[in-house]
C-alpha positions as CSV (number, residue, x, y, z in Angstrom):
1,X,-19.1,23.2,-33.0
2,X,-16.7,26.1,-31.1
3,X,-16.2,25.8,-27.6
4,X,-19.1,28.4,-26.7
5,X,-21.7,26.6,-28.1
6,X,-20.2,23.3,-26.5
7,X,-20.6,24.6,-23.1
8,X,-24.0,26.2,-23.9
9,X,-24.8,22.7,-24.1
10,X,-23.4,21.7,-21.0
11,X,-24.7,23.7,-18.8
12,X,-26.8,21.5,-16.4
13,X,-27.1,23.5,-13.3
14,X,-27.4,27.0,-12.6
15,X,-28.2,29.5,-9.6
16,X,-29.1,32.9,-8.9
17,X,-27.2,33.5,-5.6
18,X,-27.0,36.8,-3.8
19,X,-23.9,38.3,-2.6
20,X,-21.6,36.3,-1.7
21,X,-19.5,37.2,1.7
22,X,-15.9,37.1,1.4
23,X,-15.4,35.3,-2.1
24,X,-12.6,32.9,-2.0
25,X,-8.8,34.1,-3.3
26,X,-8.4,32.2,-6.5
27,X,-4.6,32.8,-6.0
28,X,-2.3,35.9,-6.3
29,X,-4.7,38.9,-7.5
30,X,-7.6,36.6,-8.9
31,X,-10.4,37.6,-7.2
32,X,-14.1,35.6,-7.3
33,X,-16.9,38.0,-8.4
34,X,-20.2,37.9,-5.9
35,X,-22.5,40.2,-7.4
36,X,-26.2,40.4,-6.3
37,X,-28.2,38.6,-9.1
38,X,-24.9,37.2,-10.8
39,X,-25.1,34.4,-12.6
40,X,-23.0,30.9,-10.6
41,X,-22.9,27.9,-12.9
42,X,-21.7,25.0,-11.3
43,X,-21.3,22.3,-14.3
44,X,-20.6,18.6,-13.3
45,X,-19.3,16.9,-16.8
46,X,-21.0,13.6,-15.7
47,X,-24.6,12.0,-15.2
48,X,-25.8,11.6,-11.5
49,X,-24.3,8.8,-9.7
50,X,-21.8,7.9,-12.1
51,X,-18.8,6.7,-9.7
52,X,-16.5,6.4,-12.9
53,X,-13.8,8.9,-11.9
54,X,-12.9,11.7,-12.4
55,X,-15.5,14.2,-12.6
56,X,-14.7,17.9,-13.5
57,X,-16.5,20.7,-12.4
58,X,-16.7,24.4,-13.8
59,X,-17.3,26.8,-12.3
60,X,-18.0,29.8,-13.7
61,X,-19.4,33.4,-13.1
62,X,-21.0,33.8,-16.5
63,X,-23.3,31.6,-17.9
64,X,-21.2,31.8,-21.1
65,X,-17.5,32.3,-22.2
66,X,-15.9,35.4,-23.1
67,X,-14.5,36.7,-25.6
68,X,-10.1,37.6,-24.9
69,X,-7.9,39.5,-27.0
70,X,-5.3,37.3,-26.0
71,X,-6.3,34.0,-27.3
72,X,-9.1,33.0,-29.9
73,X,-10.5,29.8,-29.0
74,X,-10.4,30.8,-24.8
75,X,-11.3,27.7,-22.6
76,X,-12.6,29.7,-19.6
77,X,-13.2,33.4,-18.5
78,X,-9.8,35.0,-17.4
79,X,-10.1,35.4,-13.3
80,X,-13.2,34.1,-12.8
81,X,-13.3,30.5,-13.5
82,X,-12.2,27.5,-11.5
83,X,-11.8,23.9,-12.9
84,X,-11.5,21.3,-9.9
85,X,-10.9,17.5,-11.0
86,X,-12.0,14.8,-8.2
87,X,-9.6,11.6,-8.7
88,X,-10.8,10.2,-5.9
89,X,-13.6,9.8,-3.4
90,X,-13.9,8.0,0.0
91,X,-17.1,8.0,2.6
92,X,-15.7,7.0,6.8
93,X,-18.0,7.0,9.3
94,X,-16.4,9.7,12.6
95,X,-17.6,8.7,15.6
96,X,-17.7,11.2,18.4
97,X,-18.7,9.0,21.3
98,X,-20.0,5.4,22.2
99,X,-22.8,4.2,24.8
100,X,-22.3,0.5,26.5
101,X,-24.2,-2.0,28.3
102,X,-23.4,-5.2,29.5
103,X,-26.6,-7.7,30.1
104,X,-25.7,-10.6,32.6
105,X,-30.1,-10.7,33.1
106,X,-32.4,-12.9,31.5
107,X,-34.0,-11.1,29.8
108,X,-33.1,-7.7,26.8
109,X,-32.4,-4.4,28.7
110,X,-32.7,-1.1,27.1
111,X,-29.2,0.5,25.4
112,X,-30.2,4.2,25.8
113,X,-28.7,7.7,26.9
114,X,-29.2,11.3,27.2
115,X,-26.3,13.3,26.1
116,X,-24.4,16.0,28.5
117,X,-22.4,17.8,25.9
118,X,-23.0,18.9,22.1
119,X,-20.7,17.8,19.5
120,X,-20.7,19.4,15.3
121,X,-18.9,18.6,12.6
122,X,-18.4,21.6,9.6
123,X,-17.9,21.2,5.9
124,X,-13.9,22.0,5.6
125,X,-11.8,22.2,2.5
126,X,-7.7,22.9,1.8
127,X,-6.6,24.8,-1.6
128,X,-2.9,25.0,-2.2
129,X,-4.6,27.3,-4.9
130,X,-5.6,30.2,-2.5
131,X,-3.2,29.2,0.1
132,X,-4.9,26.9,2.0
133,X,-7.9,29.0,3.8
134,X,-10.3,26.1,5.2
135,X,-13.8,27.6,4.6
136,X,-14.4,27.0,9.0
137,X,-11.5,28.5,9.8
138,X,-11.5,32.1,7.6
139,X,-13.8,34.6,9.1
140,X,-14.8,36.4,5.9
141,X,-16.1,32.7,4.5
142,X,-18.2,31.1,6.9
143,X,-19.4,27.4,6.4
144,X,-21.7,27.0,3.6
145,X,-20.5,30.0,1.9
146,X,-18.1,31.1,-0.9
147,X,-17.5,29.1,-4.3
148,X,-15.7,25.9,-2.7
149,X,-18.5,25.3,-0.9
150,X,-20.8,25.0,-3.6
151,X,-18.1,23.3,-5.6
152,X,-18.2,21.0,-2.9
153,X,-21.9,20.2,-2.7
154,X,-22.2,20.1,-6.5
155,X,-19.5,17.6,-7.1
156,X,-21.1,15.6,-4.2
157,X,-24.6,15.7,-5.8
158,X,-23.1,14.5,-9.2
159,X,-21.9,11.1,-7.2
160,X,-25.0,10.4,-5.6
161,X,-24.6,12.2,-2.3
162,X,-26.4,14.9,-0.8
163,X,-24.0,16.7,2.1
164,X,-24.8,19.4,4.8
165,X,-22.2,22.1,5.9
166,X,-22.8,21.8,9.3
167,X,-24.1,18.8,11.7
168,X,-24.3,18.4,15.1
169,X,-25.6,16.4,18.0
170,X,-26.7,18.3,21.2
171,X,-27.3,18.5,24.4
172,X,-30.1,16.5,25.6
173,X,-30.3,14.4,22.6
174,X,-31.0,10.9,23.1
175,X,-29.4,7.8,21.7
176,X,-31.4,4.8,22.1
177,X,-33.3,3.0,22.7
178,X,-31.3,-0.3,21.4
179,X,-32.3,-3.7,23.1
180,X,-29.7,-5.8,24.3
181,X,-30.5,-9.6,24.7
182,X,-29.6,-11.5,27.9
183,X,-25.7,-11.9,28.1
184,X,-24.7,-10.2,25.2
185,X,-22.9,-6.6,25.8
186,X,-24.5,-3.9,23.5
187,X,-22.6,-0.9,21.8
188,X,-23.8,2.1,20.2
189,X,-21.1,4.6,18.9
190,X,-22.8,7.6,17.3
191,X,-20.9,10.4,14.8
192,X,-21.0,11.7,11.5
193,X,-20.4,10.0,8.2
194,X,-18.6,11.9,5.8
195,X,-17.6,12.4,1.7
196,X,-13.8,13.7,1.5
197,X,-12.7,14.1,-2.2
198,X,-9.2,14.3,-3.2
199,X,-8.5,16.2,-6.4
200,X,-6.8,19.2,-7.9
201,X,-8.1,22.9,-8.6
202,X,-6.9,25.5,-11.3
203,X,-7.9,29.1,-11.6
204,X,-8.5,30.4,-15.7
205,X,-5.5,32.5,-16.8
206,X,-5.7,35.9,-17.9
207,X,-5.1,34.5,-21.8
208,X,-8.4,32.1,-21.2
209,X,-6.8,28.8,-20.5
210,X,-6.3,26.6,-17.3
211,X,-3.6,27.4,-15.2
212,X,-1.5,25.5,-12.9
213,X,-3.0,22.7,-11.4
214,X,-2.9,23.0,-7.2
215,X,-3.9,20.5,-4.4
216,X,-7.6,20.1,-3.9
217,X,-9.2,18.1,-1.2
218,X,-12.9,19.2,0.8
219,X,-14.6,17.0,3.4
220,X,-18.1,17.3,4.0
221,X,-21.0,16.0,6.5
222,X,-23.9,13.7,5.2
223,X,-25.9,12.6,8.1
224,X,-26.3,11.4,11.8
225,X,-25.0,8.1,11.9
226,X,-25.4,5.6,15.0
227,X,-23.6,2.2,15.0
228,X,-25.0,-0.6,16.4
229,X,-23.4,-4.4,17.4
230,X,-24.4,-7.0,19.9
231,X,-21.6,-9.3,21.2
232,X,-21.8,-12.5,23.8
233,X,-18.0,-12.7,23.8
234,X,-15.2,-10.2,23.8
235,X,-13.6,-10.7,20.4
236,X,-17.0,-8.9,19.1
237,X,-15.7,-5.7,20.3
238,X,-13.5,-6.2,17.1
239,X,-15.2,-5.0,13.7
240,X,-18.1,-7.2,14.8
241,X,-16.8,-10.1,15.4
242,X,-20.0,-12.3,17.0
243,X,-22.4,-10.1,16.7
244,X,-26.1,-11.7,17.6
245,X,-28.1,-9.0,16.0
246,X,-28.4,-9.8,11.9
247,X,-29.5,-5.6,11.3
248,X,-27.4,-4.1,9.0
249,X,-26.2,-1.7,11.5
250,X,-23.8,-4.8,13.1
251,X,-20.6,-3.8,13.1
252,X,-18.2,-1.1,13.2
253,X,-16.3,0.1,11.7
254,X,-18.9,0.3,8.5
255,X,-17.0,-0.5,5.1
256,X,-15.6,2.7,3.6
257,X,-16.8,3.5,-0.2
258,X,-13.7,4.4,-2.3
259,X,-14.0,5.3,-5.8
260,X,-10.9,5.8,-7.6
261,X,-10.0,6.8,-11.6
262,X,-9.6,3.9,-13.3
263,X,-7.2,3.2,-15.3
264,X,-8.7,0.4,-17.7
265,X,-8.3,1.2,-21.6
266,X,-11.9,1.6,-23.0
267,X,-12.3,-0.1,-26.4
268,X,-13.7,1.4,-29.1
269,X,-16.2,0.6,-31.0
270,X,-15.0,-1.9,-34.3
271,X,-17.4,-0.1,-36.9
272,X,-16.4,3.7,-35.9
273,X,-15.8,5.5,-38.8
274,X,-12.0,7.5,-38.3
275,X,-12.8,11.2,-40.1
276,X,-9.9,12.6,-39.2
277,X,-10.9,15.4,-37.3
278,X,-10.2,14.3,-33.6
279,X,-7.0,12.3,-33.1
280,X,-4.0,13.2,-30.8
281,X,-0.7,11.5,-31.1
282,X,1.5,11.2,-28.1
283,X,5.5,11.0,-28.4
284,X,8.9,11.0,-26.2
285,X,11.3,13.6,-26.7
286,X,14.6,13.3,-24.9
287,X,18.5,14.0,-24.7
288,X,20.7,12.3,-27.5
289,X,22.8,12.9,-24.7
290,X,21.0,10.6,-22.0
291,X,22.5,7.5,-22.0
292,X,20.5,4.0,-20.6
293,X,20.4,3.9,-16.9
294,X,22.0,7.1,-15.9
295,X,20.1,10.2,-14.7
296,X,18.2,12.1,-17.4
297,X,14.9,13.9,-18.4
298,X,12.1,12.4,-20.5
299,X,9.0,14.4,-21.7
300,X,6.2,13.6,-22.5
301,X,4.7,15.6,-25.2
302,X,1.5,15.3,-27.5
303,X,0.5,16.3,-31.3
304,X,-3.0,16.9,-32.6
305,X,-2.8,15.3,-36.4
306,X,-6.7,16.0,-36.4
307,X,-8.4,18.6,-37.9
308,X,-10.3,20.3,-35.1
309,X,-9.2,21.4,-32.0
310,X,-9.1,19.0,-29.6
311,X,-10.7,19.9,-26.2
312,X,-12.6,18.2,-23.9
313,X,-13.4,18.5,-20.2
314,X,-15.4,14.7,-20.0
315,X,-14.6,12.8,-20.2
316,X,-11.0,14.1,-19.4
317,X,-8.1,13.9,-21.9
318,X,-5.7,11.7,-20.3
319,X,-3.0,9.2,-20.8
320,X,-1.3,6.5,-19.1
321,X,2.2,6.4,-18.7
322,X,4.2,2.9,-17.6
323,X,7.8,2.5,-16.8
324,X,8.9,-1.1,-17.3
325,X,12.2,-2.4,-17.0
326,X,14.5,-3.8,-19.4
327,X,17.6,-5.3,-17.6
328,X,18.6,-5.1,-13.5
329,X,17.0,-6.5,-10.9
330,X,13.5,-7.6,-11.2
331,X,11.3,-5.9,-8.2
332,X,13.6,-2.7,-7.7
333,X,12.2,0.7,-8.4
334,X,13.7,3.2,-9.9
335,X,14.1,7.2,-8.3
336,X,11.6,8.9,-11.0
337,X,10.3,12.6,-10.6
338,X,7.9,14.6,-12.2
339,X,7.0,18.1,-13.9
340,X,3.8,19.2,-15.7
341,X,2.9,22.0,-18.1
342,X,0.2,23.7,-20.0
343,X,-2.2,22.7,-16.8
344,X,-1.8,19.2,-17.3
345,X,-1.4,16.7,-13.7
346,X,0.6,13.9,-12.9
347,X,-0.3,11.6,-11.1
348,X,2.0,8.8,-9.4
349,X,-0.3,5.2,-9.3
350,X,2.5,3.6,-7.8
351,X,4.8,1.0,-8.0
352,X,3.9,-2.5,-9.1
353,X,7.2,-5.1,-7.6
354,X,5.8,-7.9,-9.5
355,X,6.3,-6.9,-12.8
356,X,9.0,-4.1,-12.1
357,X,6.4,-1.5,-13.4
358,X,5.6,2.3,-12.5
359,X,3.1,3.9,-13.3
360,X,1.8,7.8,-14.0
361,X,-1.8,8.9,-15.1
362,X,-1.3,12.6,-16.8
363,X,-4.6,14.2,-17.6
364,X,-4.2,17.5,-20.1
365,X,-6.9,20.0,-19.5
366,X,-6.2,22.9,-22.0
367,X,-7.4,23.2,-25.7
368,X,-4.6,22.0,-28.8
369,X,-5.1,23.5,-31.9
370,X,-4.7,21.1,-35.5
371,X,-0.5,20.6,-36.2
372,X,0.2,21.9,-32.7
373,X,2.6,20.4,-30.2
374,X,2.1,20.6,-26.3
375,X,4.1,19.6,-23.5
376,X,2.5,17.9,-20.5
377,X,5.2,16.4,-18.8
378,X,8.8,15.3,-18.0
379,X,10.0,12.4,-16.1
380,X,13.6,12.6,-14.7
381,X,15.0,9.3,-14.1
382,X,17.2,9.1,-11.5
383,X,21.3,7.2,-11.8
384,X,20.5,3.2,-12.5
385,X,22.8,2.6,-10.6
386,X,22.1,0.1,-7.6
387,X,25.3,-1.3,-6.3
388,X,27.3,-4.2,-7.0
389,X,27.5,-8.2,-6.8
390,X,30.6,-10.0,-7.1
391,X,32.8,-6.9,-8.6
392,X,30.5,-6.1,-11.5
393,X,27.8,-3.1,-11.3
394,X,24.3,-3.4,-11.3
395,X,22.0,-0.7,-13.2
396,X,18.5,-0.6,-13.8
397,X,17.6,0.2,-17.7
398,X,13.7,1.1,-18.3
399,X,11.5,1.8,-21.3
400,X,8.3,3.6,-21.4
401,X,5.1,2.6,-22.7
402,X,2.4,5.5,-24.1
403,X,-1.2,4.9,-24.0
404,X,-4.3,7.4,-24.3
405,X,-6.6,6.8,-21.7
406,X,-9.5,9.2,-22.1
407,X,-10.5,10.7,-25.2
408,X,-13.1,12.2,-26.9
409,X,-16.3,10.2,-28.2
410,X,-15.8,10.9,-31.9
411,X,-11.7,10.0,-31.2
412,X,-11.9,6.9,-32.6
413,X,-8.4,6.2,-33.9
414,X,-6.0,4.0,-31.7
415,X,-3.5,3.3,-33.7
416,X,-1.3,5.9,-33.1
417,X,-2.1,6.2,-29.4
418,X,-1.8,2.8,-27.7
419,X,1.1,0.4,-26.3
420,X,3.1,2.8,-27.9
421,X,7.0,1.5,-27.1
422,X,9.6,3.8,-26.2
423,X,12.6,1.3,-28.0
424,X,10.0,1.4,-31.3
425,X,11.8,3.9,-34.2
426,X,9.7,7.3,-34.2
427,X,8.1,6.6,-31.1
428,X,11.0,8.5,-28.8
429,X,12.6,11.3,-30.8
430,X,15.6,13.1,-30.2
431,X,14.3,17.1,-29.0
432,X,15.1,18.1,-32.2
433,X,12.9,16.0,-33.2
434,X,14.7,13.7,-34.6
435,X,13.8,9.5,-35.2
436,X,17.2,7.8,-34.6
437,X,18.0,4.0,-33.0
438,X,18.3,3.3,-29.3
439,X,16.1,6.1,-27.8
440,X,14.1,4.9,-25.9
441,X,15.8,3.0,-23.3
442,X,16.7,5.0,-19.9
């Protein structure tokens, strides 16, 4: 199947939109095209409501690729095409103002008042890819409008949520009525709840593959919201601590949905047959200069020892990188940076004190022919060195273990891509891609 017919079959949404004011800068002279009766497709990789992270959407001014001089198997249609990744996905409640009545009758009293003042909230987004412009705050891209905020709403739709670009309460409006029973104190704080997503964005490349993967985050309005609790003594002002009425509006703040990639290794089915045509083998390259616990570069590359090309957008192509420690102190982390190439992103999960392990998630997003190499990443360890106890030197040694998170459906071979060990022979070779002894410790 080539890569046109795999995204004729993807397609799952598109519009006929009119001109678009003021399309968004998709970074240095990439421009977005907004043509009367153009073509938009805005293609979530994912089924609705899946919350299994990430989700990728394309979007692209053609409802089909292109063909480029400069590359034969093109991923995406050279400055026209964005790619935005959500890693993660959080819903808060923004309150804008609270009512209050205390009831020292015997009998309920009405909670209730008119509003003196409006108050709005606007979809907003931030792109380190086209400098940062929020969609509010340009003048040639008013709320609603351009290719984020459609990006925005689409990604949205694909988790379950439905969002408005603009919301507001006004003047006049009334909030209430809530009854209050005798000698309780009633609260009602109205406001917005909102979707933010957190992810990255890359703009297609004049040779038809993914650039550089930027920053990415939007926030958007879904609805009114008015919180409600009822509390007889003061520690209910607290979360709803005491609260008397048993509606599910008791309480506040409400919990806050978070949805996050995960980073559990899917198993794969037992009676899979392994043809051979999708597998990808990841391996260490590094110094033979780069001694165990002193400063050095390790990178991360990957091999496709399949058949096919290997290129998938979900789910995405990603691996899981952990740095555990061989000797030192247990608990102490180690100074490690980053790079990525070829469009791939790192990201940092954190640092684990218990078991002395950090870990990176690094997601590839461009196509790898058969027999070809790519780089994706580099991790530069900082000096091991941590101080000393009783006149000898402390340093931290560390090893790396290799695993391929996502995959392709009809990748079915794990052998080669799993618990790999830095310190096994072959696994960490030298960059002239050499197998020698004692690689793989850093």
């Amino acid at each position: 199947m080539n890569i046109a017919t795999k995204y004729g079959e993807n397609m799952k949404a598109k519009h006929i939109l009119a001109s678009v004011a003021g399309a968004a800068l998709l970074g240095g002279a990439f421009l977005v095209p907004a043509h009367a009766d153009s073509f938009q497709d805005f293609t979530p990789e994912t089924v609705q409501n899946n919350d299994k992270l990430p989700v990728v959407n394309t979007y692209r001014a053609n409802n089909f690729l292109k063909a480029n001089v400069l590359n034969a198997y093109p991923v995406c249609n050279a400055g026209e095409d964005l790619r935005t990744v959500i890693y993660k996905v959080s819903t808060n409640f923004e309150p804008k103002g609270t009512i209050s009545t205390t009831n020292r009758t015997n009998a309920s009293v009405p909670l209730t008042q008119t509003l003196s003042k409006t108050e709005s909230i606007s979809f907003t987004y931030h792109s380190d890819l086209n400098a940062g412009v929020s969609a509010t705050a340009s003048t040639n891209t008013p709320a609603g409008q351009g290719p984020n905020a459609s990006i925005t709403a689409s990604l949205a739709k694909t988790i379950g949520y439905s969002i408005s670009y603009s919301l507001s309460y006004t003047a006049g409006q009334q909030i209430g009525p809530y009854q209050v029973p005798a000698g309780n104190t009633g609260e009602a704080t109205y406001g917005f709840r909102t979707i933010t997503m957190t992810g990255t964005q890359q703009a297609c490349k004049p040779n038809g593959t993914w650039g550089h993967a930027f920053a990415w985050t939007s926030k958007a309005p879904v609805k009114n919201e008015v919180v409600v609790k009822m509390y007889a003594t003061p520690d209910g002002a607290l979360g709803g601590n005491g609260d008397t009425n048993a509606s599910q509006d008791a309480g506040y703040p409400q919990p806050t949905e978070k949805f996050v990639a995960s980073t559990e290794l899917k198993p794969v089915d037992p009676d899979a047959v392994n043809d051979g045509k999708l597998d990808l083998a990841p391996f260490l390259t590094v110094s033979t200069a780069k001694a165990a616990g002193y400063a050095g570069t390790v990178a991360l590359r990957v091999k496709n020892v399949g058949t096919e090309n290997y290129y998938g957008e979900f789910p995405t192509v990603s691996f899981l990188v952990k740095v555990h420690q061989v000797s030192g102190p247990q608990g102490v982390d180690r100074r490690i940076t980053t790079g990525r190439f070829k469009g791939s992103t790192v990201e940092d999960l954190g640092f684990d004190r218990a078991s002395s392990t950090r870990t990176f998630r690094v997601t590839m997003s461009n196509l790898i022919k058969p027999q070809q190499e790519m780089l994706l990443a580099n991790f530069n360890f900082g000096d091991g060195y941590i101080g000393s106890a009783n006149g000898k030197h402390k340093r931290l040694q560390n090893w790396i273990e290799v695993s391929q998170l996502g995959r392709l459906a009809k990748d079915v071979s794990i052998s080669n891509d799993r618990y790999l060990d830095s310190r096994t022979l072959g696994v960490t070779l030298t960059d002239g891609r050499k197998a020698k002894a004692n690689l793989g410790v850093f």
